[in-house]
N, C-alpha and C positions, 0 to 999 in steps of 0.2 A: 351667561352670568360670569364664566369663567374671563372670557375676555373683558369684562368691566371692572374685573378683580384684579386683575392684570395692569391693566390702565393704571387704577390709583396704586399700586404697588410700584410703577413706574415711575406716576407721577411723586411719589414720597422719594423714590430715590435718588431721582435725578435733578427732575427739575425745583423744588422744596430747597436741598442745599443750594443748587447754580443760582436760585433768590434771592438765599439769606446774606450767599457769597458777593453778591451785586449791592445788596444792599447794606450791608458792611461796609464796602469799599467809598461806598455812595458818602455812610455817614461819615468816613473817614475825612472825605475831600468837603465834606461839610464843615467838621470839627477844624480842621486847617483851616479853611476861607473863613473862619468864627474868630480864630486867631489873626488873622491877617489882619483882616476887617478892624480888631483889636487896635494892631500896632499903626494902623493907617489914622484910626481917629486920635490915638495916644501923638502923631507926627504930627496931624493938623493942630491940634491944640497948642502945640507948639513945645514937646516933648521931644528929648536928643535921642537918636538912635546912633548907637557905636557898631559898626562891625569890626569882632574880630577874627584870628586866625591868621595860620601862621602863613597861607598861600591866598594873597588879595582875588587871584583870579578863579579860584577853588570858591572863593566867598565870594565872589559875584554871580559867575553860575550857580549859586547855589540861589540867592536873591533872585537871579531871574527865574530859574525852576519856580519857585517858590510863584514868583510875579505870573510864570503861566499856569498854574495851579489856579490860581485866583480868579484868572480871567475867562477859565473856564468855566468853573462853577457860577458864572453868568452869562455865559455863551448859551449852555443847558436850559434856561429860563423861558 
């Protein structure tokens, strides 16, 4: 009995947050790709997109970061 007690006292410590942690990150790259997804339909339609900032190349990596975030959360599928 003791070791079965053990077990879920394990299970609540460890593994329960490493979950919640996974799963947070999860919705996180979700909520992102939700927004992307956003600005992708807001371009087709024929909506302008400005980038600004004051280093152009700091804003492009940023858009590509951005561009493989996205492509991810369809890669996963």
């Amino acid at each position: 009995m003791s070791e079965s007690l053990d077990s879920v006292i394990l299970f609540l410590k460890k593994i329960v947050p490493r979950e919640a942690k996974n799963a947070q990150k999860n919705l996180k790259r979700f909520d992102g790709a939700l927004d992307i997804m956003g600005l992708e339909r807001y371009m087709k339609e024929g909506g302008r997109v400005t980038l600004y900032g004051p280093d152009p190349a700091a804003v492009a990596k940023e858009w590509r970061d951005v561009a493989e975030r996205y492509q991810s959360v369809f890669d996963r599928e």
